[in-house]
LUMFIMAR-966428 format. One line per field, with one value per residue: residue number from 1; x, y, z of N, C-alpha, C in turn. Coordinates in pm, whole numbers, plus 50000, padded with zeros to 5 digits. Layout:
<nodes>
num <- [NUM;...]
n_u <- [X;...]
n_v <- [Y;...]
n_w <- [Z;...]
ca_u <- [X;...]
ca_v <- [Y;...]
ca_w <- [Z;...]
c_u <- [X;...]
c_v <- [Y;...]
c_w <- [Z;...]
</nodes>
This chain:
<nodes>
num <- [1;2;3;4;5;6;7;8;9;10;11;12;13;14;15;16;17;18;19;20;21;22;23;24;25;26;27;28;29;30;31;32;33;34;35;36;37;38;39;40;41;42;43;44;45;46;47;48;49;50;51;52;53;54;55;56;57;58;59;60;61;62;63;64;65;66;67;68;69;70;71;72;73;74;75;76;77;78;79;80;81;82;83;84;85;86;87;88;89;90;91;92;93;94;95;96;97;98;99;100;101;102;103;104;105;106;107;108;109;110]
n_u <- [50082;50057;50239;50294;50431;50244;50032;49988;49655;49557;49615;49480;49198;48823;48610;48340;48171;47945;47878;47789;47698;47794;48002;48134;48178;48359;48546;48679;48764;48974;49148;49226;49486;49578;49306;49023;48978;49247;49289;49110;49208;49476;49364;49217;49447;49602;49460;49464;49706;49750;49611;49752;49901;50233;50301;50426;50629;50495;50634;50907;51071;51186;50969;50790;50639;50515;50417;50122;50003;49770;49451;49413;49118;49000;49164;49485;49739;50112;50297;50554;50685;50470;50373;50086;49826;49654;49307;49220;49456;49753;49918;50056;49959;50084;50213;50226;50521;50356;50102;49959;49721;49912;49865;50087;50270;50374;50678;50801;50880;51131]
n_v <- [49881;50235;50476;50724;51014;51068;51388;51414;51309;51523;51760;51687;51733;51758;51474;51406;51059;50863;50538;50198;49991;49742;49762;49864;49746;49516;49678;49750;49477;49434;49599;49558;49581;49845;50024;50109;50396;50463;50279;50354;50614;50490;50359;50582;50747;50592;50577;50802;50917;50649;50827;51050;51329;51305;51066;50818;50514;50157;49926;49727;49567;49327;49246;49107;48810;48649;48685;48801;48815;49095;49249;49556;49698;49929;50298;50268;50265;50225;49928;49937;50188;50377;50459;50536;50298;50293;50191;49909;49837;49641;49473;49382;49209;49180;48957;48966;48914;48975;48899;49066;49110;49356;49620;49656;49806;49651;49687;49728;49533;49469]
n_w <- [50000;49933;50106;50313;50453;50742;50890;51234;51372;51495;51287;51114;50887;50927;50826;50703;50610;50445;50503;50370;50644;50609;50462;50631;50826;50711;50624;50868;50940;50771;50828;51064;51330;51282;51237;51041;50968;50910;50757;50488;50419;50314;50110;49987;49924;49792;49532;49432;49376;49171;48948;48948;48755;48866;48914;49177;49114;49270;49328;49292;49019;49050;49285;49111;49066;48862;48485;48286;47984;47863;47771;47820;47947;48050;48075;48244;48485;48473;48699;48803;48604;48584;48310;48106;48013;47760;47680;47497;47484;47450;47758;48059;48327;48652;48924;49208;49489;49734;49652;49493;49206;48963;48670;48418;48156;47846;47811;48050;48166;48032]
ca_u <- [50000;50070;50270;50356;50451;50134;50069;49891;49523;49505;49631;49323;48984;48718;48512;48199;48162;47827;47892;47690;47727;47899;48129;48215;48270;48440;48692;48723;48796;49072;49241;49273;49491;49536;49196;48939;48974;49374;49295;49057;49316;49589;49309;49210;49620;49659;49413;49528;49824;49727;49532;49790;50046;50322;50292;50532;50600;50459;50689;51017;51074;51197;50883;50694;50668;50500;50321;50039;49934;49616;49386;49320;48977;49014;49271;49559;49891;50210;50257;50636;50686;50349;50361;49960;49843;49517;49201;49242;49630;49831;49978;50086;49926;50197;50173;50352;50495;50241;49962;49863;49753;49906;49918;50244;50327;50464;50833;50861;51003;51259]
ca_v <- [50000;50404;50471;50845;51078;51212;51486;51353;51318;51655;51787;51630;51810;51634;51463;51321;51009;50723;50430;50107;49920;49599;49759;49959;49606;49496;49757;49707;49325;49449;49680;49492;49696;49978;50102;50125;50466;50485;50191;50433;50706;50463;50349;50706;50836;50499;50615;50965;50856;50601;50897;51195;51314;51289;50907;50762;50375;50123;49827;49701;49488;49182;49169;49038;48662;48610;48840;48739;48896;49115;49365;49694;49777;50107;50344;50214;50284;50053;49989;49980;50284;50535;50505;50505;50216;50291;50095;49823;49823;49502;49496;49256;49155;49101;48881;49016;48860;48992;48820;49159;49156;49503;49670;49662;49822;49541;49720;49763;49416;49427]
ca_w <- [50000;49965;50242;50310;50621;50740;50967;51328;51317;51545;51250;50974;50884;50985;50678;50746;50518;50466;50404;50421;50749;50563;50415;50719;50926;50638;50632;50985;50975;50690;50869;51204;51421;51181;51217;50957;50904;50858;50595;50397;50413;50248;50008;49868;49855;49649;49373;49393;49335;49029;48899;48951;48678;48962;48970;49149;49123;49352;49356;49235;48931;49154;49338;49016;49078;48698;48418;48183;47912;47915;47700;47916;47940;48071;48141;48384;48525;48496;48901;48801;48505;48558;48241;48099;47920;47711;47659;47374;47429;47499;47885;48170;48449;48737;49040;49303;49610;49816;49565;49433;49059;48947;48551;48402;48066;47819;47811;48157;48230;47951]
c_u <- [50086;50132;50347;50331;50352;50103;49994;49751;49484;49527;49563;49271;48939;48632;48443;48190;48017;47876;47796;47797;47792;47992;48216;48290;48330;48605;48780;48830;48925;49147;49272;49337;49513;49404;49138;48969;49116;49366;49239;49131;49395;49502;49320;49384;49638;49575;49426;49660;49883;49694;49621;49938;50179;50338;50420;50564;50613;50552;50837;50993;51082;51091;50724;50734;50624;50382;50259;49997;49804;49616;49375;49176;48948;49139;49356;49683;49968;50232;50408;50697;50634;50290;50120;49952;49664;49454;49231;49417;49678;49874;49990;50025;50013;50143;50270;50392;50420;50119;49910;49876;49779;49917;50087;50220;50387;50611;50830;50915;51114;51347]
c_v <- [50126;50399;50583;50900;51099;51292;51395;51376;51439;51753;51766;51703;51672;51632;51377;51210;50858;50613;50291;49986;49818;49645;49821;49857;49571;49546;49754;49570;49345;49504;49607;49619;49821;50089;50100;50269;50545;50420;50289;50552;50638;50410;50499;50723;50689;50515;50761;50975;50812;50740;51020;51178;51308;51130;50883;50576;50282;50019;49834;49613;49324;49154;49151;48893;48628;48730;48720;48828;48942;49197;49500;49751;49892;50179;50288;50239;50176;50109;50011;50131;50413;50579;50469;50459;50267;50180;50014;49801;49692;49572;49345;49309;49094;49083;48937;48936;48856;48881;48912;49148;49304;49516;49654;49699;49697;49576;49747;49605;49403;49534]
c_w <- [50000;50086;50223;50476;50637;50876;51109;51305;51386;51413;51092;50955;50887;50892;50756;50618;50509;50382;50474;50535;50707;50552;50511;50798;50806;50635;50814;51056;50883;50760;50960;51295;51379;51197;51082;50859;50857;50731;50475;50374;50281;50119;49916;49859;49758;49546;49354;49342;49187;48953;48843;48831;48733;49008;49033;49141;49273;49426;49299;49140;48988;49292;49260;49050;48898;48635;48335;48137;47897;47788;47813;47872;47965;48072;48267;48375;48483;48604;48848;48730;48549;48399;48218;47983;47908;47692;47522;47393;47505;47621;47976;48273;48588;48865;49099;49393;49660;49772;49557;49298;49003;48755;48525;48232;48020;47812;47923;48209;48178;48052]
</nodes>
C-alpha cells in the first residue's frame, strides 16, 4: 500500500463520510489493528496517486513473481513505470509477492 509521512490526526479536517454498514465492518475486519479509518486514508492516497500526473511507482521489478498477458479495458497505470496504458492496448498483468495483481506496461520488464 501508499505509504507516506502524514501529519497527526490533530492535525486532519474532519470529513463526514456514509457508508453502508457491511462495508464499514468489512473495512474494519481488513484493517485489524490499523483502524478502519487509517485503511481508507491509504486506500484514497493509492488512487490519487494512480490517477495523479506525479505518479510515482509502487513496487520494484523483483517483486513480480509472473506476468500474463492482458487487453486493458480502461485506462491504467504501469505499478512499476506510471507510464499510461490505454484501453484496447496490449499489457501485463503482474503477480507480486504479496499476491497483488498490478498493471504493468509490456516494456517495463525488459
Amino acid at each position: 500500500m501508499y505509504t507516506l509521512h502524514r501529519p497527526s490526526t490533530t492535525d486532519m479536517e474532519v470529513t463526514s463520510i456514509r457508508l453502508e454498514r457491511e462495508l464499514k465492518e468489512k473495512l474494519k475486519e481488513l484493517a485489524g489493528n490499523q483502524g478502519y479509518q487509517a485503511l481508507i486514508r491509504d486506500v484514497l492516497w493509492n488512487y490519487v496517486q494512480q490517477k495523479s500526473t506525479d505518479y510515482q511507482t509502487q513496487i520494484l521489478p523483483d517483486q513480480i513473481r509472473v506476468s500474463v498477458e492482458a487487453i486493458a479495458q480502461q485506462e491504467e497505470r504501469c505499478a512499476l513505470t506510471g507510464a499510461v496504458i490505454h484501453p484496447q492496448e496490449p499489457m501485463l498483468l503482474g503477480l507480486t509477492t504479496t499476491g497483488e495483481m498490478l498493471p504493468l506496461s509490456r516494456e517495463s520488464l525488459k
